[in-house]
C-alpha positions in Angstrom: 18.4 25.9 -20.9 16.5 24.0 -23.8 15.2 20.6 -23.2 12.2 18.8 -25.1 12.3 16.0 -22.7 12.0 15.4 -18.8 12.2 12.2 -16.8 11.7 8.7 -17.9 10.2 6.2 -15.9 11.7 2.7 -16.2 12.7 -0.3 -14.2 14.5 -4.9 -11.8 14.3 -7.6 -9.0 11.8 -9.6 -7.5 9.1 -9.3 -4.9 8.6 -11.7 -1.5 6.4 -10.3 1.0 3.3 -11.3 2.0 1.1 -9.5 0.1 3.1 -10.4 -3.3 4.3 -14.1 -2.0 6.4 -16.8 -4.2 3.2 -18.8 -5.8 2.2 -14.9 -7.1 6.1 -14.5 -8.7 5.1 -13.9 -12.1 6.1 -16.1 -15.1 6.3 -12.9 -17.2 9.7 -12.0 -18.2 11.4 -8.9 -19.1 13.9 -7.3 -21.3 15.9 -4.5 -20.7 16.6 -2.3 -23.7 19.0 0.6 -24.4 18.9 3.6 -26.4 22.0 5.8 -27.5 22.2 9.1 -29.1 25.0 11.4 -29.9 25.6 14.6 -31.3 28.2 14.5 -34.8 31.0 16.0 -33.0 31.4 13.5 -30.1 33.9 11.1 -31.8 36.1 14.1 -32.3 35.7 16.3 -28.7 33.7 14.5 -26.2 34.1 17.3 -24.0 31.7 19.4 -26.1 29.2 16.8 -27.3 25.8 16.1 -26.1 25.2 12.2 -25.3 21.6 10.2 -24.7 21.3 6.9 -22.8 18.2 5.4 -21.5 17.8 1.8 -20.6 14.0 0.7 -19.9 11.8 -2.6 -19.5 9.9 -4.4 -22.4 7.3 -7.1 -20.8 6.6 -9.1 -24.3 5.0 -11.7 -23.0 1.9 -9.9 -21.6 -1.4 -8.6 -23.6 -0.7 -6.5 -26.4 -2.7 -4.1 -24.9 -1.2 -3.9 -21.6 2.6 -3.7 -22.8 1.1 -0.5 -24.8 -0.4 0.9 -21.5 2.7 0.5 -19.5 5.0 1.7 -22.4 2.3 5.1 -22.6 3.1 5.4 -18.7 6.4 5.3 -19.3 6.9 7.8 -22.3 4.2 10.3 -20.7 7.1 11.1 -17.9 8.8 12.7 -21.4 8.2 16.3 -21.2 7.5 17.4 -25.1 7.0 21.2 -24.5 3.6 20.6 -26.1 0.5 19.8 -23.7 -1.4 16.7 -24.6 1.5 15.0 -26.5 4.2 12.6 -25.7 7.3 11.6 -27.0 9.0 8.4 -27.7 12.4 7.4 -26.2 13.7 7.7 -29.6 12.3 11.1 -30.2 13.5 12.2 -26.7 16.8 12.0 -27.4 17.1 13.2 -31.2 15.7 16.3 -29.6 18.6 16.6 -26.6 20.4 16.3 -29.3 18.7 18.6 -31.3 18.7 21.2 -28.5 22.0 20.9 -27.8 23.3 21.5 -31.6 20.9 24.8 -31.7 22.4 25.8 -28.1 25.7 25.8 -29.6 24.7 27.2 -32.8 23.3 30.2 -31.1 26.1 30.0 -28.7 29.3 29.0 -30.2 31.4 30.4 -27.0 29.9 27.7 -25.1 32.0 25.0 -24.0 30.4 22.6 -22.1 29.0 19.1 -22.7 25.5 17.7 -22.0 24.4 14.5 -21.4 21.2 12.4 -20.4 21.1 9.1 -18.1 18.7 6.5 -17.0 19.7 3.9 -15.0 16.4 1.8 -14.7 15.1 -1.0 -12.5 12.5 -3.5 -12.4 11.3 -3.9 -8.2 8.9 -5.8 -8.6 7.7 -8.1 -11.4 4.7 -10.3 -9.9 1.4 -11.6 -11.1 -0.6 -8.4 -9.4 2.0 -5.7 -9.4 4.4 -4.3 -11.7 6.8 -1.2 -9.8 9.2 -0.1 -12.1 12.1 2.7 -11.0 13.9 5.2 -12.9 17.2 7.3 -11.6 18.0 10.0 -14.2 20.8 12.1 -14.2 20.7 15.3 -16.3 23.5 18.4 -17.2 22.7 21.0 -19.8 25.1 23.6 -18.6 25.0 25.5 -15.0 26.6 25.2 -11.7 25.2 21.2 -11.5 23.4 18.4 -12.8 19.2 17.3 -12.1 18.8 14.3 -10.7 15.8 13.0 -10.0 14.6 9.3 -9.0 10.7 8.7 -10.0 8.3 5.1 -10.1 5.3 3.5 -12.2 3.3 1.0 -10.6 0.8 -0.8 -12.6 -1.7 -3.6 -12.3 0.1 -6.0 -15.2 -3.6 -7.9 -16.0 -5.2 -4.7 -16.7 -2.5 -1.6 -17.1 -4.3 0.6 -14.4 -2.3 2.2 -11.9 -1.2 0.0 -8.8 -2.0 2.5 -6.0 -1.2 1.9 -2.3 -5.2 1.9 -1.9 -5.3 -1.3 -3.8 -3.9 -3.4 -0.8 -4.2 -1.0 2.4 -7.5 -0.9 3.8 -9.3 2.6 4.4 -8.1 4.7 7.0 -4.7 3.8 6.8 -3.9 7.2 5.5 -3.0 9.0 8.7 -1.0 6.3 10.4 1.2 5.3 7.6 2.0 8.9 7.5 2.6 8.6 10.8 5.2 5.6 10.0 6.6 8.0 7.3 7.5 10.9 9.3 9.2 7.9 11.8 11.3 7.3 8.9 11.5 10.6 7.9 12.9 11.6 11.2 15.3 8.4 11.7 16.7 9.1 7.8 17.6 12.6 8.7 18.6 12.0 12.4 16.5 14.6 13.9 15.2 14.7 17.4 11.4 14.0 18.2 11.8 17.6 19.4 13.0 19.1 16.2 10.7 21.1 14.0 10.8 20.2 10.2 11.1 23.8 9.3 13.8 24.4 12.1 16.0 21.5 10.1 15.4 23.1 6.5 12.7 21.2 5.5 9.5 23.4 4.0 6.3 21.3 4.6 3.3 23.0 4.0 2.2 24.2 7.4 5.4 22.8 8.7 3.2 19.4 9.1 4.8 16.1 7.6 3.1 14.5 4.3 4.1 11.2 2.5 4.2 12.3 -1.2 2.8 10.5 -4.2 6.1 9.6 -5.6 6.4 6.0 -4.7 7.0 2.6 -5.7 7.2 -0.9 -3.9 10.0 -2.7 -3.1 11.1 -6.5 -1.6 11.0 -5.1 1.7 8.2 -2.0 2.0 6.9 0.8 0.0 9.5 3.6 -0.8 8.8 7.1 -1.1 11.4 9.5 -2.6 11.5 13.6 -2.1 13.5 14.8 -4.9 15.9 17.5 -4.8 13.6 20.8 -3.9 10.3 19.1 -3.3 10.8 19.8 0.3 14.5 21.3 0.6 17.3 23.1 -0.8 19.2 21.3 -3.4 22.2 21.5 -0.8 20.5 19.2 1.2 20.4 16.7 -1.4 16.8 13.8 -2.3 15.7 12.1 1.1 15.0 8.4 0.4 12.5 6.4 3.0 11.3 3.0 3.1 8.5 2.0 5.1 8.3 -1.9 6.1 5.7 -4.0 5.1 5.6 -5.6 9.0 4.6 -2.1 10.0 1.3 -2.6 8.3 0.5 -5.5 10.0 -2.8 -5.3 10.3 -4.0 -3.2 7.5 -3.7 -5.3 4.6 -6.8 -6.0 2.6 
């Protein structure tokens, strides 16, 4: 499989918790823009083309500066094939595009189509956070698809990364893992009893661990395991959502 390309990160609702409350709602808009490509034969046979489309978030009302920090977090999810460098949306997909011409220039016997999609989301658009969610769905040939769902979270008044340390006072590592394996537990309906590894899940040391793949929603942080971070792909992504009023408590 050729690809010069990976995930995109992208983004859209708004926030009301405590910790991000009306009077913080941001007066910063957003625009959601597209991006199409398609190989020269789709008009003709769509069934052995190769399509590109991306949607993602343009804040122009905020600091030059900023909006070019948030758009380098967003275009350094592209995987180039070249360490150290980063592609454009643009480029991303004249080289899906690319790859799939050489595929089938190498490979004229094969007869299937590719495609690229990102469905993107803005979570949260406030005056301290900015948590942006992407859901791409890949095929370049095989039994199935990639899919894989991935967040940026940044601080909109300086472009650094909007960690959960940021509003969580220390210490609060081990017990919101604790609320995470709750989740965990109640998302895949398995017993209190039931070991991880006994259900098909391969945690290192068959121990629970919140990831570092998450973003922040209206009603508590989300954490995603993609497809193979911690099971087979036949058990499919495992989505949890940890509610704010659980941290009661811990909020800086």
């Amino acid at each position: 499989m050729r690809t010069g390309f990976v995930l995109i990160v992208l983004a859209g609702i708004t926030f009301s918790c405590s910790q991000f409350s009306k009077k913080e709602e941001s007066k910063t808009g957003f625009e959601i823009k597209t991006f199409h490509a398609e190989s020269e034969n789709c008009k003709s046979d769509s069934s052995l083309c190769a399509t590109f489309d991306v949607s993602y978030p343009v804040f122009p009302q905020l600091d030059t500066a900023i909006q070019q920090i948030i758009a380098d977090r967003l275009n350094a999810t592209l995987m180039t094939g070249q360490e150290g460098t980063t592609l454009s949306v643009e480029e991303a997909g004249r080289n899906f595009i690319a790859d799939f011409s050489k595929t089938k220039a190498e490979m004229p016997e094969f007869s299937m189509a590719w495609y690229f999609k990102s469905l993107s989301k803005v979570l949260i658009n406030s005056d301290t956070l900015i948590s942006i969610q992407t859901d791409v769905d890949v095929f370049t040939g095989g039994a199935h698809g990639m899919y894989s769902t991935s967040f940026v979270n940044i601080d909109p008044k300086n472009g650094a990364l909007y960690l959960i340390d940021s509003f969580l006072k220390p210490g609060y590592q081990e017990y919101l893992n604790e609320l995470g394996l709750e989740e965990f537990r109640k998302e895949q309906e398995l017993a209190d009893t039931t070991s991880l590894e006994d259900a098909g899940f391969t945690f290192p040391e068959n121990r629970f661990q919140l990831n570092e793949n998450y973003g922040f929603r209206k009603e508590g942080i989300v954490f995603f395991y993609n497809s193979y971070e911690v099971a087979p792909y036949s058990m499919g992504p495992t989505e949890i959502i940890i509610p704010y009023e659980k941290l009661s408590g811990w909020f800086k």
